[in-house]
PDB file of N, CA, C and O in Angstrom:
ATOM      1  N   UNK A   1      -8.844 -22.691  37.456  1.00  0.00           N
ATOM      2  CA  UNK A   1      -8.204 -21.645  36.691  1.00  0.00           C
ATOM      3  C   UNK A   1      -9.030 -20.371  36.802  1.00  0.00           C
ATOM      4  O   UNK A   1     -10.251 -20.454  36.675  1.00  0.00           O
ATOM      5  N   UNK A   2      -8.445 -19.199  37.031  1.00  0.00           N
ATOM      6  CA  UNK A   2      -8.995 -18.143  37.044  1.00  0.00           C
ATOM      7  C   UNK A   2      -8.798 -17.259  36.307  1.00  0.00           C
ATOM      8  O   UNK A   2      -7.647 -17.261  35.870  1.00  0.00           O
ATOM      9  N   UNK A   3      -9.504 -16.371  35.910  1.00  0.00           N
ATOM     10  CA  UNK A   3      -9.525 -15.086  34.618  1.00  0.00           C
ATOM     11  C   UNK A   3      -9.509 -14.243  34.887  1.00  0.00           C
ATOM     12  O   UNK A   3     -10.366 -14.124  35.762  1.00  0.00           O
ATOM     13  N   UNK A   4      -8.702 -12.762  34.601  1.00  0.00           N
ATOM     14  CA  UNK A   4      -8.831 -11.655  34.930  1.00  0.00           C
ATOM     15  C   UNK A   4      -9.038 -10.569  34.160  1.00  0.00           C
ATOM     16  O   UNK A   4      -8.193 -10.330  33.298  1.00  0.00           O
ATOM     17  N   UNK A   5      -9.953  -9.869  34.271  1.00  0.00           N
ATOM     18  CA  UNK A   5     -10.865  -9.164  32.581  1.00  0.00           C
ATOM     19  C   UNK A   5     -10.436  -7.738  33.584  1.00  0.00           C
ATOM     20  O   UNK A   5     -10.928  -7.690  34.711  1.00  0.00           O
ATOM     21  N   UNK A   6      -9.511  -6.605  33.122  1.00  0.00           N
ATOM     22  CA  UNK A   6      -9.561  -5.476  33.190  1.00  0.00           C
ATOM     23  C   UNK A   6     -10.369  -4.073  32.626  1.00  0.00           C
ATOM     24  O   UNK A   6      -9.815  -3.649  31.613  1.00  0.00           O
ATOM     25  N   UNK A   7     -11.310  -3.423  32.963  1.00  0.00           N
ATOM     26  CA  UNK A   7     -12.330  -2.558  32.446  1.00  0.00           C
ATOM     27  C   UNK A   7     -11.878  -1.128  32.914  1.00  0.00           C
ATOM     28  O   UNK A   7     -11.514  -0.746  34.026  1.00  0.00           O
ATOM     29  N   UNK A   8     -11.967  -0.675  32.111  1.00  0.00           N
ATOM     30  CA  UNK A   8     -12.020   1.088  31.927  1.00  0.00           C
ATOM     31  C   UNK A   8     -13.413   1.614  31.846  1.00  0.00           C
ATOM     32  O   UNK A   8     -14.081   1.766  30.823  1.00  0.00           O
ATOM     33  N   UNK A   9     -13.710   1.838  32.931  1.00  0.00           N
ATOM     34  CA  UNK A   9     -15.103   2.386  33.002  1.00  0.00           C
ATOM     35  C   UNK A   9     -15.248   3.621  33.259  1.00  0.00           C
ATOM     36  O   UNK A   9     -14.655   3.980  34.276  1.00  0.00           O
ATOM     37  N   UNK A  10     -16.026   4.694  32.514  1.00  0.00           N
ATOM     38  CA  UNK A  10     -16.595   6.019  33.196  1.00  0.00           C
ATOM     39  C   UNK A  10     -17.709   6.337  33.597  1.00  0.00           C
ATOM     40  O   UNK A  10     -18.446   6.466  32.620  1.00  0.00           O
ATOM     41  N   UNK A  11     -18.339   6.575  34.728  1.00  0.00           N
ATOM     42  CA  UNK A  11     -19.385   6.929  35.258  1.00  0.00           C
ATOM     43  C   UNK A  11     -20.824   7.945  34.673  1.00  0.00           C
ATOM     44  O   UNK A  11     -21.189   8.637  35.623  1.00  0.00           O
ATOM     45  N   UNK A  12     -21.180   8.051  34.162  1.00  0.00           N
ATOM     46  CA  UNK A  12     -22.064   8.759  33.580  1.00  0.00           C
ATOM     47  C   UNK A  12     -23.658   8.897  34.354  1.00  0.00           C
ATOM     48  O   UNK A  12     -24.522   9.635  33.882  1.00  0.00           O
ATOM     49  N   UNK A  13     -23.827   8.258  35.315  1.00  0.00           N
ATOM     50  CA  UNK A  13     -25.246   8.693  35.680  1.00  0.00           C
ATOM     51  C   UNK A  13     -24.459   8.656  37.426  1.00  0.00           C
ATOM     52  O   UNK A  13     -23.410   8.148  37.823  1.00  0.00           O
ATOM     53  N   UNK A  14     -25.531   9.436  38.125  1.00  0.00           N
ATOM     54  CA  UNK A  14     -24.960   9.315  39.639  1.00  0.00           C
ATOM     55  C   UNK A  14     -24.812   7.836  40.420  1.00  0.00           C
ATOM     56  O   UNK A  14     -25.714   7.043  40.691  1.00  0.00           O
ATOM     57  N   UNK A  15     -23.822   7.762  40.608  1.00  0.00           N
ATOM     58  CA  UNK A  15     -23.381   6.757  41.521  1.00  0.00           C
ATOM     59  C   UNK A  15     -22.246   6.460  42.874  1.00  0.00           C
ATOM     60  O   UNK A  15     -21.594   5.479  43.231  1.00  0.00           O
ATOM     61  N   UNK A  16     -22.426   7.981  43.425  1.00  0.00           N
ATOM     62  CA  UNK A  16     -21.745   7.915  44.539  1.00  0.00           C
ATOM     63  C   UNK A  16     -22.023   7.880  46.100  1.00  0.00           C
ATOM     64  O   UNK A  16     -23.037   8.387  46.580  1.00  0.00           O
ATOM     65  N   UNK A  17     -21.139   7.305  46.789  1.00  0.00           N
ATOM     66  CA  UNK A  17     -21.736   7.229  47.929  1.00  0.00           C
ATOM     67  C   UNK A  17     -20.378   7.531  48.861  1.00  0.00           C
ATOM     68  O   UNK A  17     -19.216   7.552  48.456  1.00  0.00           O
ATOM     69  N   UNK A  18     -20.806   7.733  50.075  1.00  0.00           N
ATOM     70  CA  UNK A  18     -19.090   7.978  51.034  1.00  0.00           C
ATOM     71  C   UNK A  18     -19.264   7.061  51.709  1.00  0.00           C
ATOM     72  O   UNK A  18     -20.311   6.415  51.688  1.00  0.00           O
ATOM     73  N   UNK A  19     -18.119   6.763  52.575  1.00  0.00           N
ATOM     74  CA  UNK A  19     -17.421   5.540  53.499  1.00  0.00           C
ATOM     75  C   UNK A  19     -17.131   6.214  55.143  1.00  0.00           C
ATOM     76  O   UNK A  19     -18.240   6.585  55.528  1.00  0.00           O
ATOM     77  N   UNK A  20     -16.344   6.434  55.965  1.00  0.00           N
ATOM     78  CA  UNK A  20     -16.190   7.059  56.984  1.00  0.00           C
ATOM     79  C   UNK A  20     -15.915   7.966  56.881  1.00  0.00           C
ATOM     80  O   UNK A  20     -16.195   8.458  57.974  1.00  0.00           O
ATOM     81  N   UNK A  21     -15.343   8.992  56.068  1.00  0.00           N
ATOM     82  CA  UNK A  21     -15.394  10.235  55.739  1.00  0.00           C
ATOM     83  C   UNK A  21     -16.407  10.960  55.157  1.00  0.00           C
ATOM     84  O   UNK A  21     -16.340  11.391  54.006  1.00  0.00           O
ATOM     85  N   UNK A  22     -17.110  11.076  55.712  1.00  0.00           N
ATOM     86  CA  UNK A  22     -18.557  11.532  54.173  1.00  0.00           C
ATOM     87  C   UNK A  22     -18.501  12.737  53.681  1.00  0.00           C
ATOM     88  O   UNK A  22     -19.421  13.238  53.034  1.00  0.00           O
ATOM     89  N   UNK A  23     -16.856  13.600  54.083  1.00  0.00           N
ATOM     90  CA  UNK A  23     -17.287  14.551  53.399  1.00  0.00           C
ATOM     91  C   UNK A  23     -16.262  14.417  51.443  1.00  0.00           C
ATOM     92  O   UNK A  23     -16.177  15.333  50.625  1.00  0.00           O
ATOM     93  N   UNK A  24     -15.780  13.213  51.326  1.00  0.00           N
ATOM     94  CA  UNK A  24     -15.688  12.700  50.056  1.00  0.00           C
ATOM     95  C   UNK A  24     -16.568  11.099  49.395  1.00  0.00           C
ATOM     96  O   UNK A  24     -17.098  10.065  49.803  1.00  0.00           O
ATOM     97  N   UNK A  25     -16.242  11.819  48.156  1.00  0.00           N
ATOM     98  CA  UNK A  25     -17.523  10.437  47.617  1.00  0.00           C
ATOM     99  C   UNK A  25     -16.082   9.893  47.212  1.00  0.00           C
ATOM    100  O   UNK A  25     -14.891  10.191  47.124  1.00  0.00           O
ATOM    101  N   UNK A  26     -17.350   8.535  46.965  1.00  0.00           N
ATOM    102  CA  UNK A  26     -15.928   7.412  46.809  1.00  0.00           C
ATOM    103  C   UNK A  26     -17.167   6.543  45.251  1.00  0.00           C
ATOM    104  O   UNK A  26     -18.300   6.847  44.877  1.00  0.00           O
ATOM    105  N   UNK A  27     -16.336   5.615  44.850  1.00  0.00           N
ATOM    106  CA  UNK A  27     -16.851   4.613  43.908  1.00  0.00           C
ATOM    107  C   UNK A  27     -16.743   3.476  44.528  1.00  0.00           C
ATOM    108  O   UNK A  27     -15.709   3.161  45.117  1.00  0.00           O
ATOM    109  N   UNK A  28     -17.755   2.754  44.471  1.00  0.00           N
ATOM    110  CA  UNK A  28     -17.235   0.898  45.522  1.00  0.00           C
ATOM    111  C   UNK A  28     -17.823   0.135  45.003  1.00  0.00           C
ATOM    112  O   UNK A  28     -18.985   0.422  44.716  1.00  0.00           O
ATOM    113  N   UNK A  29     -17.382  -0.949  44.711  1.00  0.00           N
ATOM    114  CA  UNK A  29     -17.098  -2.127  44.641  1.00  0.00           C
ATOM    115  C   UNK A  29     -19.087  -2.753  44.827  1.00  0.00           C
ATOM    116  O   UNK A  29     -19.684  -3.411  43.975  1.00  0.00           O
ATOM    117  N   UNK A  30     -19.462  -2.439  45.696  1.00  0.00           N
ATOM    118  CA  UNK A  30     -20.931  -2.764  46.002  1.00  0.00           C
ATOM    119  C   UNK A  30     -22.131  -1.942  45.228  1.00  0.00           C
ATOM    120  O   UNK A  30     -23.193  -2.456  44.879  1.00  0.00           O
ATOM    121  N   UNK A  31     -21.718  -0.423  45.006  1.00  0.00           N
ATOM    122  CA  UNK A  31     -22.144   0.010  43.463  1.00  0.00           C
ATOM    123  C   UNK A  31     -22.370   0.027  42.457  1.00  0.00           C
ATOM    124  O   UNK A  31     -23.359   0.355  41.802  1.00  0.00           O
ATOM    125  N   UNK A  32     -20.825  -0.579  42.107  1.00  0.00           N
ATOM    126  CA  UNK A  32     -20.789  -1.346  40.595  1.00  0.00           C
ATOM    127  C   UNK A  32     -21.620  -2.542  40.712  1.00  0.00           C
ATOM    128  O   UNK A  32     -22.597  -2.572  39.964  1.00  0.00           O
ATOM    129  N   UNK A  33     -21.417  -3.638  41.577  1.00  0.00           N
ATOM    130  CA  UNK A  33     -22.362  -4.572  41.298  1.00  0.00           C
ATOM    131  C   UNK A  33     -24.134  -4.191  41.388  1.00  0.00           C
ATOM    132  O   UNK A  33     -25.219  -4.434  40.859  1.00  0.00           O
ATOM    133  N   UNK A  34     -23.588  -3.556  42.283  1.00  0.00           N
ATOM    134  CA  UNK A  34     -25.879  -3.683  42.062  1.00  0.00           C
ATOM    135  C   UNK A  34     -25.939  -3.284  40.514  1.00  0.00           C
ATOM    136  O   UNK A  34     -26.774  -3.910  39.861  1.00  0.00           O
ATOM    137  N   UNK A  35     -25.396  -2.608  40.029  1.00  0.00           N
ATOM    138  CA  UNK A  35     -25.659  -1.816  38.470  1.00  0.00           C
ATOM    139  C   UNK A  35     -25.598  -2.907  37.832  1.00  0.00           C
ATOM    140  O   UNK A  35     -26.688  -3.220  37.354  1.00  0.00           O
ATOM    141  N   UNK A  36     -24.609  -3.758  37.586  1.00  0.00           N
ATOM    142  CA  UNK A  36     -24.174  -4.897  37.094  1.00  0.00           C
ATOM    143  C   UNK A  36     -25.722  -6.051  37.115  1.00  0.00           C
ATOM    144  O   UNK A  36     -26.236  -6.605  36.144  1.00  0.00           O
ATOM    145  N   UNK A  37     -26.146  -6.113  38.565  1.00  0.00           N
ATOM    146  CA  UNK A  37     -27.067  -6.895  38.631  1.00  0.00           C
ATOM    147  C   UNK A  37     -27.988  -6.168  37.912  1.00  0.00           C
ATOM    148  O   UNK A  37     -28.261  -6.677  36.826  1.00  0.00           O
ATOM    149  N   UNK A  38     -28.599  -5.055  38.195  1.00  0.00           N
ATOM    150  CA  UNK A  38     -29.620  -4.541  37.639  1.00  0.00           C
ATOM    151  C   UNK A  38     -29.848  -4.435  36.173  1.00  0.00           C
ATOM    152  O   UNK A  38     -30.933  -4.543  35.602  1.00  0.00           O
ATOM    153  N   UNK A  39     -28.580  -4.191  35.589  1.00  0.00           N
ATOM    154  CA  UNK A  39     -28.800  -4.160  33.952  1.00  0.00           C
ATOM    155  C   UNK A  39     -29.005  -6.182  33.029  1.00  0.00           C
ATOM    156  O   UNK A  39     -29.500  -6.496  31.947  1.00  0.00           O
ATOM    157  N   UNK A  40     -28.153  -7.313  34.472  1.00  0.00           N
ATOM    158  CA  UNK A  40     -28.654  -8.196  34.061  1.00  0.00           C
ATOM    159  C   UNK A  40     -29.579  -9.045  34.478  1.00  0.00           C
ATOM    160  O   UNK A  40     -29.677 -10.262  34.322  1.00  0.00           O
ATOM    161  N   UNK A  41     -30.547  -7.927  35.272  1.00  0.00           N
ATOM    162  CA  UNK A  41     -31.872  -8.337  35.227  1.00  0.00           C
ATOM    163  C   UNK A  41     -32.519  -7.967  34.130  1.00  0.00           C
ATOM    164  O   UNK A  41     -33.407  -8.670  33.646  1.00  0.00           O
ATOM    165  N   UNK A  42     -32.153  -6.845  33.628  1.00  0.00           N
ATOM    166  CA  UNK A  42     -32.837  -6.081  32.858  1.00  0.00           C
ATOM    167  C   UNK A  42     -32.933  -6.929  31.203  1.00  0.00           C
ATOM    168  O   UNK A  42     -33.959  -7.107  30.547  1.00  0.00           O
ATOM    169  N   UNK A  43     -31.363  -7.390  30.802  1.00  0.00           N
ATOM    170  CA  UNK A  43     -31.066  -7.894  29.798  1.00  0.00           C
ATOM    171  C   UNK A  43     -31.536  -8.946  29.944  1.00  0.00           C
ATOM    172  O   UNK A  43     -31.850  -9.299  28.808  1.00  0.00           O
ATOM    173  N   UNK A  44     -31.847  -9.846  30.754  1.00  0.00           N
ATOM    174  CA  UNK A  44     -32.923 -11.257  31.101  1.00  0.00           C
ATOM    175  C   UNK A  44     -34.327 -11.098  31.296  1.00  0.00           C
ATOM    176  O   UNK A  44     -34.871 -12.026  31.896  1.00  0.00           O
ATOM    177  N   UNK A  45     -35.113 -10.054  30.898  1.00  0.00           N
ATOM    178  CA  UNK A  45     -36.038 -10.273  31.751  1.00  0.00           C
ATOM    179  C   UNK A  45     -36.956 -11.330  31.058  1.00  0.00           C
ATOM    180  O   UNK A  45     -37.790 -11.974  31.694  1.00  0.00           O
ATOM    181  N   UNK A  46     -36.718 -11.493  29.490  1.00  0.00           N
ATOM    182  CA  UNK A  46     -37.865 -12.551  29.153  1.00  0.00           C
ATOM    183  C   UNK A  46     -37.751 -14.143  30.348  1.00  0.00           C
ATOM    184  O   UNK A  46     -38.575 -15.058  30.328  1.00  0.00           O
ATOM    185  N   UNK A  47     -36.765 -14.088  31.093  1.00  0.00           N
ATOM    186  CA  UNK A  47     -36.782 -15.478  31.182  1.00  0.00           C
ATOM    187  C   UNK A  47     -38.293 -15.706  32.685  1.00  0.00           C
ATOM    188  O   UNK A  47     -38.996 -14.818  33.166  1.00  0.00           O
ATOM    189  N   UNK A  48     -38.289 -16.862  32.933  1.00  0.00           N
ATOM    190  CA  UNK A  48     -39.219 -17.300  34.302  1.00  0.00           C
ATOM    191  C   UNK A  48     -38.615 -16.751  35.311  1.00  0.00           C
ATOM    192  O   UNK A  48     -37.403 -16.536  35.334  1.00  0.00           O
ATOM    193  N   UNK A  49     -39.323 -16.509  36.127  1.00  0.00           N
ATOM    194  CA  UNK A  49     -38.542 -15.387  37.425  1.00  0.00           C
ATOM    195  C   UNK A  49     -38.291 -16.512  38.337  1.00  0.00           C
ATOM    196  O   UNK A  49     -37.722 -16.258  39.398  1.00  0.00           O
ATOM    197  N   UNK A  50     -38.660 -17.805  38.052  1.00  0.00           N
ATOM    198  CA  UNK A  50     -37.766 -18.248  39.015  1.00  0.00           C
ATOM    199  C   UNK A  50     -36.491 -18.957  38.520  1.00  0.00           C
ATOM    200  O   UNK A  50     -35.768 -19.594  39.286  1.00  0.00           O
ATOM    201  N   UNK A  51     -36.201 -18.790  36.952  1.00  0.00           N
ATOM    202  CA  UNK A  51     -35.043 -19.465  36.009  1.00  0.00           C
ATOM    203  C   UNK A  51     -34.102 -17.963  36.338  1.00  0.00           C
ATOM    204  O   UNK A  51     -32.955 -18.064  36.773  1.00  0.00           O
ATOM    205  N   UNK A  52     -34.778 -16.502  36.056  1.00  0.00           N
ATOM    206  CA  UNK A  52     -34.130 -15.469  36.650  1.00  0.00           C
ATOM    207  C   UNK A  52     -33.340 -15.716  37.793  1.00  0.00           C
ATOM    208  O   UNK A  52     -32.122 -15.828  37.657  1.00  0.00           O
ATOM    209  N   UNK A  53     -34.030 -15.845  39.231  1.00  0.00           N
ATOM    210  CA  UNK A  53     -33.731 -15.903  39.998  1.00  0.00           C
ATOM    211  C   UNK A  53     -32.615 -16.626  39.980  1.00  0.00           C
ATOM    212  O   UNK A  53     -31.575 -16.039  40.281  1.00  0.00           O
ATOM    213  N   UNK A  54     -32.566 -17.880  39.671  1.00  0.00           N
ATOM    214  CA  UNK A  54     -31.669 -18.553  40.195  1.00  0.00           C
ATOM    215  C   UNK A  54     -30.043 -18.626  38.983  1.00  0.00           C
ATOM    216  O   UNK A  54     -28.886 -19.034  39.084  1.00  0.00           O
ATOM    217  N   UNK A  55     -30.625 -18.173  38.259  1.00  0.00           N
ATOM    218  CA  UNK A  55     -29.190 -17.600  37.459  1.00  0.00           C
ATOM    219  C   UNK A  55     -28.338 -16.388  37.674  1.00  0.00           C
ATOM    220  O   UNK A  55     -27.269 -16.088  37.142  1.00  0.00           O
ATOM    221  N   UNK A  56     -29.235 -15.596  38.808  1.00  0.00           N
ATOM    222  CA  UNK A  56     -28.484 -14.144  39.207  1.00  0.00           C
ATOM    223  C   UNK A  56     -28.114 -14.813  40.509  1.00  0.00           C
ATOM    224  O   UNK A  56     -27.275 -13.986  40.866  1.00  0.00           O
ATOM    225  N   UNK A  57     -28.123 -15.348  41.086  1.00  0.00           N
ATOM    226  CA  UNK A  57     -27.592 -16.143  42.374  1.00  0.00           C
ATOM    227  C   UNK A  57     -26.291 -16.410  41.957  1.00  0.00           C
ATOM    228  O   UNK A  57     -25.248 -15.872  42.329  1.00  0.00           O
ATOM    229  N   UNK A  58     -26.518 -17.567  40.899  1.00  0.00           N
ATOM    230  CA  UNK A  58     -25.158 -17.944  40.364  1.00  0.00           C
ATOM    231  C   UNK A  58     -23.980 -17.315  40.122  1.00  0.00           C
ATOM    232  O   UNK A  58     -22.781 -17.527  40.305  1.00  0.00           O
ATOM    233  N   UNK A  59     -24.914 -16.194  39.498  1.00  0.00           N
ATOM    234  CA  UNK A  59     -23.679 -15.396  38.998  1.00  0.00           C
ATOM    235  C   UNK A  59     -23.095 -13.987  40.203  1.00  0.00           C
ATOM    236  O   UNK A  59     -21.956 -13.533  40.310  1.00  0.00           O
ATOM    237  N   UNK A  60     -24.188 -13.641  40.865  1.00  0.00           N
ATOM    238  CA  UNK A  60     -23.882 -12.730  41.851  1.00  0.00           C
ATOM    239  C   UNK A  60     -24.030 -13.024  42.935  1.00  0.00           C
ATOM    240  O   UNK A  60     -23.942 -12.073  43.711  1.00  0.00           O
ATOM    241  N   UNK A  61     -24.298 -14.298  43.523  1.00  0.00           N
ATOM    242  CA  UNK A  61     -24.703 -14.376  44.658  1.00  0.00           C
ATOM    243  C   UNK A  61     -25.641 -14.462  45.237  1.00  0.00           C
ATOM    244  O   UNK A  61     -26.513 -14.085  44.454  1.00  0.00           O
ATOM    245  N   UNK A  62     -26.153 -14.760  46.277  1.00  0.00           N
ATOM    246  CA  UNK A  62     -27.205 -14.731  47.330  1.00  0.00           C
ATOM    247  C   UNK A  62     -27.314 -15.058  48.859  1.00  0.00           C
ATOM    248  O   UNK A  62     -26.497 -15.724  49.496  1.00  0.00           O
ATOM    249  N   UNK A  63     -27.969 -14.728  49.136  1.00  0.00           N
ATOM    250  CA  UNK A  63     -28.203 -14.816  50.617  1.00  0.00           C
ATOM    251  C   UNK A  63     -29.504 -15.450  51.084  1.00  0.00           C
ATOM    252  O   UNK A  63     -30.462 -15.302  50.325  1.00  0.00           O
ATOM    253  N   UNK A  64     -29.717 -16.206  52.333  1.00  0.00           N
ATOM    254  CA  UNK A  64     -30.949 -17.089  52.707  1.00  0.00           C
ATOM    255  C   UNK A  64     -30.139 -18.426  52.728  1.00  0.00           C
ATOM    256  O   UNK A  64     -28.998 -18.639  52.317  1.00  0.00           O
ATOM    257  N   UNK A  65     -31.189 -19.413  53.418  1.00  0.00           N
ATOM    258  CA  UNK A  65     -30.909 -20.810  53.683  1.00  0.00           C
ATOM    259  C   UNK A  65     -30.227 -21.330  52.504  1.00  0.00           C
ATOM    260  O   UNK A  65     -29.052 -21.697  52.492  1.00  0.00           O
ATOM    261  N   UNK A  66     -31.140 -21.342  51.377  1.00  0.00           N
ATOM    262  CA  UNK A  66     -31.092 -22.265  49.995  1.00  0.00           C
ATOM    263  C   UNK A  66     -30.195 -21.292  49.230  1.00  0.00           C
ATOM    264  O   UNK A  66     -29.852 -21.723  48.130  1.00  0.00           O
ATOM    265  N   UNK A  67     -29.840 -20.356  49.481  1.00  0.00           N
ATOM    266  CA  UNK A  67     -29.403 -19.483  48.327  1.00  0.00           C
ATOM    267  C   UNK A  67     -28.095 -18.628  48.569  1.00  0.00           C
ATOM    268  O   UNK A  67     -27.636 -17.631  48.011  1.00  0.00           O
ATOM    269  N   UNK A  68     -27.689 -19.396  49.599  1.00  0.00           N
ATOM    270  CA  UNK A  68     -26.646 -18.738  50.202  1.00  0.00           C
ATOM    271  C   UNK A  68     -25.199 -19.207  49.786  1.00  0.00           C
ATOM    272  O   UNK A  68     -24.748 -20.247  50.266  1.00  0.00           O
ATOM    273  N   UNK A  69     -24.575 -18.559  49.026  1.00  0.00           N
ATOM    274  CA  UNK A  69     -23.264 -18.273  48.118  1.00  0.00           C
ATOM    275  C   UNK A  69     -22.820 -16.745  47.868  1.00  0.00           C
ATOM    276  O   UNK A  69     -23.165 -15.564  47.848  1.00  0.00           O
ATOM    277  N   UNK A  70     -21.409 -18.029  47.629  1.00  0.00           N
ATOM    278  CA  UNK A  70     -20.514 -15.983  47.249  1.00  0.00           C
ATOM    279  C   UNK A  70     -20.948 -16.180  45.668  1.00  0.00           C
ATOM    280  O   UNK A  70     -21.418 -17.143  45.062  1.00  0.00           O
ATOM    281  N   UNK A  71     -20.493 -14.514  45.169  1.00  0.00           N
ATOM    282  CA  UNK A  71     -20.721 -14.205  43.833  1.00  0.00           C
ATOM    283  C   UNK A  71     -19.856 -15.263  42.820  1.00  0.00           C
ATOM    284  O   UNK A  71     -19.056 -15.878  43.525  1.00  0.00           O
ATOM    285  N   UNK A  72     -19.771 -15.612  41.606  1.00  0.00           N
ATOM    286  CA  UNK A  72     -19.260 -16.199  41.273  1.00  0.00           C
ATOM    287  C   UNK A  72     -17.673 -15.382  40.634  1.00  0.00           C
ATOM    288  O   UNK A  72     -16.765 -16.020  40.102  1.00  0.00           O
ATOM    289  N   UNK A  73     -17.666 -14.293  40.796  1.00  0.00           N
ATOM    290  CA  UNK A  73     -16.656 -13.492  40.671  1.00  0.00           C
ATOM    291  C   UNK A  73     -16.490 -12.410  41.490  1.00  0.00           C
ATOM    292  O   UNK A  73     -17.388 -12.103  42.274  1.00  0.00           O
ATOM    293  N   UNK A  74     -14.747 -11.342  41.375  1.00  0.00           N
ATOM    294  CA  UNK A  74     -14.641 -10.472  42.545  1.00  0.00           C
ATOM    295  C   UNK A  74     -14.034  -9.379  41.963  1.00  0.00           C
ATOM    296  O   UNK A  74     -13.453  -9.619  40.904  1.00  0.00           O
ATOM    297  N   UNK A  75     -14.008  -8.107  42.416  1.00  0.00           N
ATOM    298  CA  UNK A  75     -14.170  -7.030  41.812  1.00  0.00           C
ATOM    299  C   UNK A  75     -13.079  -6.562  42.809  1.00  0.00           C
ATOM    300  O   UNK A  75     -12.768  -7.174  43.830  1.00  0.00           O
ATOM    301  N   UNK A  76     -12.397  -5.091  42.266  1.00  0.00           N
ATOM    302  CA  UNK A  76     -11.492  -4.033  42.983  1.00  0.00           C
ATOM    303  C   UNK A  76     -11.798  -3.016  42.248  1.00  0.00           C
ATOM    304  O   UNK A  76     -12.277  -3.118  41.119  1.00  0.00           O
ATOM    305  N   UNK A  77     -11.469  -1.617  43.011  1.00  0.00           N
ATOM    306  CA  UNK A  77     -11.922  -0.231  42.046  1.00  0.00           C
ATOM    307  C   UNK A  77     -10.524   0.242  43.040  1.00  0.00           C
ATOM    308  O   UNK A  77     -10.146   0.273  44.211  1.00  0.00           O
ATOM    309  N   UNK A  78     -10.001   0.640  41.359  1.00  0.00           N
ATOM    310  CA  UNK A  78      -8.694   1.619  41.705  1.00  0.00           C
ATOM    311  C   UNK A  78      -8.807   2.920  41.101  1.00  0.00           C
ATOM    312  O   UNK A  78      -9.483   3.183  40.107  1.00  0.00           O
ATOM    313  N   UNK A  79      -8.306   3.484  41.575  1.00  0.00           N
ATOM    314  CA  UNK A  79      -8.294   5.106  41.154  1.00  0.00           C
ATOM    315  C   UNK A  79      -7.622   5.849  40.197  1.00  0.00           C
ATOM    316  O   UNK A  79      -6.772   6.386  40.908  1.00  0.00           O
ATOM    317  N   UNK A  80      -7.389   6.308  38.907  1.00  0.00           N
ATOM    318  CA  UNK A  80      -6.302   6.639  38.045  1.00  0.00           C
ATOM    319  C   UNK A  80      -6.610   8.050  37.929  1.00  0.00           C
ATOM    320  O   UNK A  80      -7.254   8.569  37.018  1.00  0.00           O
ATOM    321  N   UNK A  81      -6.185   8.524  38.758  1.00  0.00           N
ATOM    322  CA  UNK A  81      -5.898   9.958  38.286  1.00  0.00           C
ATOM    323  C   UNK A  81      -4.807  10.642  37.710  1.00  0.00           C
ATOM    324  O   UNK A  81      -4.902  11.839  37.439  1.00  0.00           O
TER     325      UNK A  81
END
């Protein structure tokens, strides 16, 4: 069974980057997550860095021999103007 959580988000600190056009910025999908990861590193940090580690795998993914999985969820960024 799968869940689908819709978010209204506004940007407030810089977070843009361009795609093959660089002379427009875009919002992506790989942005939002690092932020995502980073604030739940941030909100974890009391734990053991290697109980860390392996709970941000879970939840976002990883890469390497042992650690290699998709995220445990998937993201789209649409545009509402």
């Amino acid at each position: 069974m799968s869940e689908t959580i819709i978010c209204k988000c506004r940007v407030v600190t810089p977070m843009f980057s361009s795609g093959a056009d660089q002379t427009k910025c875009e919002i992506r999908v790989p942005e939002i997550k690092a932020s995502m990861r980073f604030w739940w590193r941030a909100a974890n940090s009391n734990l053991k860095l290697d109980e860390l580690k392996r709970k941000e795998t879970l939840i976002f993914g990883g890469s390497g021999d042992k650690e290699a999985r998709k995220s445990a969820f998937t993201m789209r960024v649409e545009s509402y103007r």
